[in-house]
Backbone as CSV, one residue per row, in Angstrom:
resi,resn,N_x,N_y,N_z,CA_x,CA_y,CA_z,C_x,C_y,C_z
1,UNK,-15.201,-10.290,9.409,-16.093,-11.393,9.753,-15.895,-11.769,11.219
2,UNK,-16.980,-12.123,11.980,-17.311,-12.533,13.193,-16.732,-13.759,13.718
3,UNK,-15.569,-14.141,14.646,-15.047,-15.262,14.903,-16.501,-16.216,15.384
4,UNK,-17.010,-17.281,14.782,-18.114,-18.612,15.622,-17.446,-18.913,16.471
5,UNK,-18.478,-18.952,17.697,-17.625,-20.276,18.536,-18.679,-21.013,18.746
6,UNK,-18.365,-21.776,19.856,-19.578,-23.212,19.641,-20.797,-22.898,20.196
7,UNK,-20.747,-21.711,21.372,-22.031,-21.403,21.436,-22.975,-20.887,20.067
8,UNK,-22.328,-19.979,18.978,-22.936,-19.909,17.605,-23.195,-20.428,16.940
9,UNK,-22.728,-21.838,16.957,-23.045,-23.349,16.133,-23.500,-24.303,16.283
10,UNK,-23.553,-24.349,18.213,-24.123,-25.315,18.759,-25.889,-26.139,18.528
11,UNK,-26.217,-27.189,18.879,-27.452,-27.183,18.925,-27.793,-27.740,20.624
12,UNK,-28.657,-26.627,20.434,-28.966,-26.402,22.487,-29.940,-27.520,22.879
13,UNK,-30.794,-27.625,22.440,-31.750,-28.705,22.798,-31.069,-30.136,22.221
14,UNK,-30.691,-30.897,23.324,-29.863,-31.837,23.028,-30.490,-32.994,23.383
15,UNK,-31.074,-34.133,22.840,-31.375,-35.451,23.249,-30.396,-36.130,24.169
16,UNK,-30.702,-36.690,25.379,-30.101,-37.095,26.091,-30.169,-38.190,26.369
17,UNK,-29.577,-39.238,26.961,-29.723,-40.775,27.684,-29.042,-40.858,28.868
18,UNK,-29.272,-41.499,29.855,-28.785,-41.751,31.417,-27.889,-43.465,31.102
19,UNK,-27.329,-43.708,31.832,-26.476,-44.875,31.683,-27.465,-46.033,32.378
20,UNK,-28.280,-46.003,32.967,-29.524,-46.733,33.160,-30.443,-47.146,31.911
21,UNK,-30.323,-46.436,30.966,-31.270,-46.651,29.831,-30.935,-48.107,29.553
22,UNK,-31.827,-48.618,28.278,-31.588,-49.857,27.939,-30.928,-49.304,26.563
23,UNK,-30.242,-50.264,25.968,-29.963,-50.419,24.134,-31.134,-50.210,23.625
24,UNK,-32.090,-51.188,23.732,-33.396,-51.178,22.754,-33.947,-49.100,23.006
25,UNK,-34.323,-48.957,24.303,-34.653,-47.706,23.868,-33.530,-46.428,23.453
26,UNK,-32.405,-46.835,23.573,-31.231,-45.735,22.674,-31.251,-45.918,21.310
27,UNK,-31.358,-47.064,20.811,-31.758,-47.778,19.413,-33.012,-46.899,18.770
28,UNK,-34.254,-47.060,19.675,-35.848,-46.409,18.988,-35.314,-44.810,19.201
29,UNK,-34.335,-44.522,20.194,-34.175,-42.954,19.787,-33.585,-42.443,18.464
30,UNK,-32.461,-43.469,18.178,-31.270,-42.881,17.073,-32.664,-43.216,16.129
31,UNK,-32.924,-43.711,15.656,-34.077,-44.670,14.574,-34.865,-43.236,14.474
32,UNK,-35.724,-42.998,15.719,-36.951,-41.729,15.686,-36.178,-40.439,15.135
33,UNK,-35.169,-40.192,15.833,-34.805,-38.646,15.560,-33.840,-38.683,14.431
34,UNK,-33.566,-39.573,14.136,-32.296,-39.572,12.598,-31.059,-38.909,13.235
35,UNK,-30.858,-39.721,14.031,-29.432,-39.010,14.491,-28.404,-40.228,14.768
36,UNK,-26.990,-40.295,14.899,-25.850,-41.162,15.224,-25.563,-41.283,16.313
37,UNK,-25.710,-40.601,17.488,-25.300,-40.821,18.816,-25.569,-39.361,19.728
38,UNK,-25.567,-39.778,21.111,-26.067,-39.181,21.844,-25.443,-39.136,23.325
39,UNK,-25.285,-38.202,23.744,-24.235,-37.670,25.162,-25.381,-38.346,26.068
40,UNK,-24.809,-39.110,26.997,-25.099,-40.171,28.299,-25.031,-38.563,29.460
41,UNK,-25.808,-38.609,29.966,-25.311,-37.132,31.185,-25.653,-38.039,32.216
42,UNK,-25.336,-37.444,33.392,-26.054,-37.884,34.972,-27.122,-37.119,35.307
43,UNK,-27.638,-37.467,36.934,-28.794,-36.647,37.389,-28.575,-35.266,37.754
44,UNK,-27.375,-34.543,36.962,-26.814,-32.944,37.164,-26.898,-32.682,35.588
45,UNK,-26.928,-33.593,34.987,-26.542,-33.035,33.797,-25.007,-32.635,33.350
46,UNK,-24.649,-33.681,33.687,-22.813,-33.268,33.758,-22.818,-34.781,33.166
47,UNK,-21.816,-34.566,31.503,-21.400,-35.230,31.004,-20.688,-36.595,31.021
48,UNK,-21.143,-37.987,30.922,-20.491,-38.962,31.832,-19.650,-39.786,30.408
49,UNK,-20.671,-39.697,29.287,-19.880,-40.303,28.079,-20.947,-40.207,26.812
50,UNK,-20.451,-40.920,26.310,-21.589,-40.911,24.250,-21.617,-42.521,24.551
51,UNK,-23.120,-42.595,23.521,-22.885,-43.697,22.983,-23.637,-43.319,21.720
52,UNK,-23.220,-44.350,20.663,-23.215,-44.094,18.954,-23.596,-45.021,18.480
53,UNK,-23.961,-45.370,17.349,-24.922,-46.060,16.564,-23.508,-47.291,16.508
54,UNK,-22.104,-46.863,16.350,-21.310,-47.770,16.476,-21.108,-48.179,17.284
55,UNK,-21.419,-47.618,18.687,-21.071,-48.464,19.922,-21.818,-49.849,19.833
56,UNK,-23.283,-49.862,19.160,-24.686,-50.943,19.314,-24.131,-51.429,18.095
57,UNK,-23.509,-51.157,16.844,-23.003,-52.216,16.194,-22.145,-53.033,16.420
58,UNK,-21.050,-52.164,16.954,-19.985,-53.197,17.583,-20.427,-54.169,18.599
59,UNK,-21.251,-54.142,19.671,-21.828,-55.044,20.207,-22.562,-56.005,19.808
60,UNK,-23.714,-56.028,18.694,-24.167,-57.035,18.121,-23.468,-57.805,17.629
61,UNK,-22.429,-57.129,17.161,-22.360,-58.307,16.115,-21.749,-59.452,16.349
62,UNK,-21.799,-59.825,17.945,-21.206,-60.423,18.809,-22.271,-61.790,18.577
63,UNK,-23.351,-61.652,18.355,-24.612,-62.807,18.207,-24.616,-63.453,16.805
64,UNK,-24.016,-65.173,17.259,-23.872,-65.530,15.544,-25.162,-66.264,15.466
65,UNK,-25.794,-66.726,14.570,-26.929,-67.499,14.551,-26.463,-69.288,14.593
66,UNK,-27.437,-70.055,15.169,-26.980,-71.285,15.395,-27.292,-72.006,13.980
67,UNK,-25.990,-72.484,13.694,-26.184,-73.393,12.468,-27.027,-74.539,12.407
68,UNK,-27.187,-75.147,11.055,-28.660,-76.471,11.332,-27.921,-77.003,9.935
69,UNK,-28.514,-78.347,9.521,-28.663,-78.665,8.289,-29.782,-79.090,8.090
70,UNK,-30.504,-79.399,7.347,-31.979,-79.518,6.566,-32.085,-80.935,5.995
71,UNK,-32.612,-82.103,7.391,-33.048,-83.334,6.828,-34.252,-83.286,6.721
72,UNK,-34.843,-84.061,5.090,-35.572,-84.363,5.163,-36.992,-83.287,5.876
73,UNK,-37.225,-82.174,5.192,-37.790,-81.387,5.812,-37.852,-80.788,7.012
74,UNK,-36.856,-81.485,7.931,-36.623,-80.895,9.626,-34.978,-80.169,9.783
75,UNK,-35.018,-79.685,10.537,-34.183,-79.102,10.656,-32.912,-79.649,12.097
76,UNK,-31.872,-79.810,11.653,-31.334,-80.341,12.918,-29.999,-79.085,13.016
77,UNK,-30.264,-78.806,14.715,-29.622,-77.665,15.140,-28.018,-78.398,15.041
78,UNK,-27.078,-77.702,14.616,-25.628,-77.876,15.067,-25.501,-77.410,16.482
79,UNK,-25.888,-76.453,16.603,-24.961,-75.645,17.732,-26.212,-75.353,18.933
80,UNK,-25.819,-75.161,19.468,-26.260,-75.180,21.184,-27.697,-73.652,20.800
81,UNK,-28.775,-73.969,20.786,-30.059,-72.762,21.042,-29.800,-72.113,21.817
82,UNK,-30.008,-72.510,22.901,-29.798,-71.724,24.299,-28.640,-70.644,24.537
83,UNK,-27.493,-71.013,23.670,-26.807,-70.035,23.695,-27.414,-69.034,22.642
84,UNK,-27.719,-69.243,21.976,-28.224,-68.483,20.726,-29.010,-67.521,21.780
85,UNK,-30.220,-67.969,22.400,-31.271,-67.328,23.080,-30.659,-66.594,24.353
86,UNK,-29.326,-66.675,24.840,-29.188,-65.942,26.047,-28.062,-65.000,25.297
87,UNK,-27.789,-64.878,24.098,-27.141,-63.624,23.441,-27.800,-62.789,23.050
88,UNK,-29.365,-63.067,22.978,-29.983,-62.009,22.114,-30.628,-61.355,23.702
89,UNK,-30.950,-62.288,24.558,-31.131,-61.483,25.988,-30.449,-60.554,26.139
90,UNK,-29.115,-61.812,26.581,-27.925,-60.237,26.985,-27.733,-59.534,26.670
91,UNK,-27.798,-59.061,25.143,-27.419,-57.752,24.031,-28.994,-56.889,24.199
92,UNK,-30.236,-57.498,24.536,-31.901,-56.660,24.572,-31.768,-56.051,26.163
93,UNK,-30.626,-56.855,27.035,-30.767,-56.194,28.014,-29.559,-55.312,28.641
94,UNK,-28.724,-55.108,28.025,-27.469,-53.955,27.813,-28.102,-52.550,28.392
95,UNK,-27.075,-52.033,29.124,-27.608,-50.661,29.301,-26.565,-49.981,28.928
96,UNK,-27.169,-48.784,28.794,-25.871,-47.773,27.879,-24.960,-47.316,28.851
97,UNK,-24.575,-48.516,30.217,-23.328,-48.003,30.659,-22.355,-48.993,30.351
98,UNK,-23.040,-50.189,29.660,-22.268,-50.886,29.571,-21.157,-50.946,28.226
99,UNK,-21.929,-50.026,27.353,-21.225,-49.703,25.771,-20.861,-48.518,25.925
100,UNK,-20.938,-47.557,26.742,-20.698,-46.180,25.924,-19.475,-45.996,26.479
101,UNK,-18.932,-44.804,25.422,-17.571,-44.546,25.219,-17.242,-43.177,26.776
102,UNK,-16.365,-43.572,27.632,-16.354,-42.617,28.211,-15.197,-41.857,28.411
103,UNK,-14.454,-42.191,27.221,-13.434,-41.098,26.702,-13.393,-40.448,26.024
104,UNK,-14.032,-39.306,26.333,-15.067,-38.403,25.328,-14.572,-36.726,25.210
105,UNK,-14.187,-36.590,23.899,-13.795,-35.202,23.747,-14.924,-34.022,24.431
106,UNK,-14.737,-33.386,24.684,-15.724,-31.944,25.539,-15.045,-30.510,24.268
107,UNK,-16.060,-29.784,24.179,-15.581,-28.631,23.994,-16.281,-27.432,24.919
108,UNK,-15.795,-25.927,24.760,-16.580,-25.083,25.669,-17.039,-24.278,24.816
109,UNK,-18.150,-23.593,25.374,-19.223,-22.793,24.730,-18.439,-21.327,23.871
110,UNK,-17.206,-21.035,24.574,-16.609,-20.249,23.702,-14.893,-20.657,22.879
111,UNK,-15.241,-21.777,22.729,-14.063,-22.572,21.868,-14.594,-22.063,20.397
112,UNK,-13.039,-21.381,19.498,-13.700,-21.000,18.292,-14.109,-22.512,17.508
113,UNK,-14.904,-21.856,16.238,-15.367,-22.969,15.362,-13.704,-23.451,14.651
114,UNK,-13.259,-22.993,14.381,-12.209,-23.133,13.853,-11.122,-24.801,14.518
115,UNK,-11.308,-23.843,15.997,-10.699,-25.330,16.894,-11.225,-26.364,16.673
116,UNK,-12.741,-26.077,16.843,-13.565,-27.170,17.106,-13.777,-28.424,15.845
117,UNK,-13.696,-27.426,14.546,-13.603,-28.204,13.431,-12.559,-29.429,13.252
118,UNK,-11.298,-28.535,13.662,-9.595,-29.530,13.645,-9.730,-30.438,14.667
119,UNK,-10.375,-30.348,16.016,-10.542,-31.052,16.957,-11.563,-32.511,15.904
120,UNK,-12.605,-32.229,15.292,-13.168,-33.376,15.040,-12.412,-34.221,13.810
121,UNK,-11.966,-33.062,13.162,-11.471,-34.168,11.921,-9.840,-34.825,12.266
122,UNK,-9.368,-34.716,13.286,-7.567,-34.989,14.116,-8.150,-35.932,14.391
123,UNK,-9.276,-35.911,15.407,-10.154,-36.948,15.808,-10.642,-37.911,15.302
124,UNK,-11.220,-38.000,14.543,-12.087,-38.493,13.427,-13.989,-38.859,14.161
125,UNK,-14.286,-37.896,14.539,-15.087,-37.880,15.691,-16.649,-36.994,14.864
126,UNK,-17.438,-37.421,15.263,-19.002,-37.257,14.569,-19.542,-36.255,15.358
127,UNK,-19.138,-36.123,16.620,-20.138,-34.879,17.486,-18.980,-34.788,18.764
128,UNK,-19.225,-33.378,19.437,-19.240,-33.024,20.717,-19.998,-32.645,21.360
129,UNK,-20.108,-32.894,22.617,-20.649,-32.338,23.554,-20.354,-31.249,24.043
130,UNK,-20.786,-29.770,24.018,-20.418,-28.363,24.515,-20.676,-28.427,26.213
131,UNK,-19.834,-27.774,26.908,-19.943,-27.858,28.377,-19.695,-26.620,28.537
132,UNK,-20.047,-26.076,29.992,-19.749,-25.416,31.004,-18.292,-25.962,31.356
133,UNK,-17.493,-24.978,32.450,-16.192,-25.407,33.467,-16.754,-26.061,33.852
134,UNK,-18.045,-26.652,34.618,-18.849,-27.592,35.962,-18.968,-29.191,34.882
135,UNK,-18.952,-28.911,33.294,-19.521,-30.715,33.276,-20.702,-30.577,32.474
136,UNK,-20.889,-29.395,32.855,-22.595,-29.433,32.456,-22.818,-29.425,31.139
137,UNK,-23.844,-30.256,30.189,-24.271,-30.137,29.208,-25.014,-28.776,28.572
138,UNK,-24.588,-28.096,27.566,-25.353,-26.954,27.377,-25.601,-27.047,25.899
139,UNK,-24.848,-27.817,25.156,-25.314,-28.138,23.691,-24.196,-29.161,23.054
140,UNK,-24.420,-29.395,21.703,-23.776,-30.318,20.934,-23.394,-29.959,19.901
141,UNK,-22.045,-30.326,19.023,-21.884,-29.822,17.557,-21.410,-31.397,17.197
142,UNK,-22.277,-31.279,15.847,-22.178,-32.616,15.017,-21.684,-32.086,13.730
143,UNK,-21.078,-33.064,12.579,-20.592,-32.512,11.100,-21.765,-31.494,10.356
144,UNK,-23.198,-31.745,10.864,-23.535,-31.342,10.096,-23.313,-29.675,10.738
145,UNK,-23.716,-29.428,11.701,-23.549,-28.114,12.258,-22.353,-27.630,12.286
146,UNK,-21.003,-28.721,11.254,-20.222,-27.354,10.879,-19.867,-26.797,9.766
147,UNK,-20.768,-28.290,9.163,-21.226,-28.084,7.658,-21.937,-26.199,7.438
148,UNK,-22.882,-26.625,8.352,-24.042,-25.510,8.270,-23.425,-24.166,8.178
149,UNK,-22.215,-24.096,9.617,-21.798,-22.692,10.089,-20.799,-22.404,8.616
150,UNK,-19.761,-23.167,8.114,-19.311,-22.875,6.494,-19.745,-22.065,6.027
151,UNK,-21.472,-22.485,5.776,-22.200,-22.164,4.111,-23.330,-21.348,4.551
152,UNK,-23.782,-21.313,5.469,-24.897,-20.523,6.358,-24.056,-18.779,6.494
153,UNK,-24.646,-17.742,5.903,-24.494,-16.822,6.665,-25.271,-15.342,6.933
């Protein structure tokens, strides 16, 4: 049998985000394409960090809602609105340099599958980013693509 390496498992066409992006549109990406997270590159295409569906959870959940009690059909605020309203700003206007993880495992295009597998589960890690020596993005392996390479043959 044929040693995989990550170029054999990889997936090449890789969705990307710039650290300029906003949350809201990294959000409508994970949402559109059914995916968990996504490699941040620069204007080379050289790997800068991820950000993950957990990076945007862990950040929300930073926004508590302002408490009230209920007189008499009206509502009287406990807690300060305005703060309420400049958390949901600050979190709509986040850019993905401000969450993403930029301590980020890399693998290379001829790292066996084998490594690459022990590398994610030591890790406990959902995807890599495949590189070039230069940085450069050339594909990605996620669980499912090593699900696939297993049982696929």
């Amino acid at each position: 049998m044929e040693i995989k390496t990550a170029k054999d498992i990889m997936t090449s066409e890789v969705i990307v985000v710039k650290k300029g992006d906003t949350i809201a549109n990294v959000a409508d990406l994970l949402i559109k394409e059914k995916i968990g997270g996504l490699p941040v590159v620069d204007s080379n295409n050289k790997v800068i960090g991820i950000i993950s569906e957990t990076d945007i959870m862990k950040k929300e959940k930073y926004v508590e809602a302002p408490q009230f009690i209920n007189i008499l059909q009206g509502l009287i605020l406990l807690d300060d609105i305005k703060k309420f309203e400049n958390d949901i700003k600050r979190i709509a206007a986040y850019k993905v340099e401000d969450i993403m993880s930029t301590d980020i495992v890399k693998v290379y295009e001829d790292d066996t599958f084998d490594d690459i597998a022990n590398i994610m589960i030591k890790k406990s890690i959902n995807r890599v980013p495949v590189v070039d020596k230069k940085n450069t993005l050339k594909g990605i392996i996620c669980r499912y693509d090593i699900i696939r390479a297993m049982y696929k043959e």
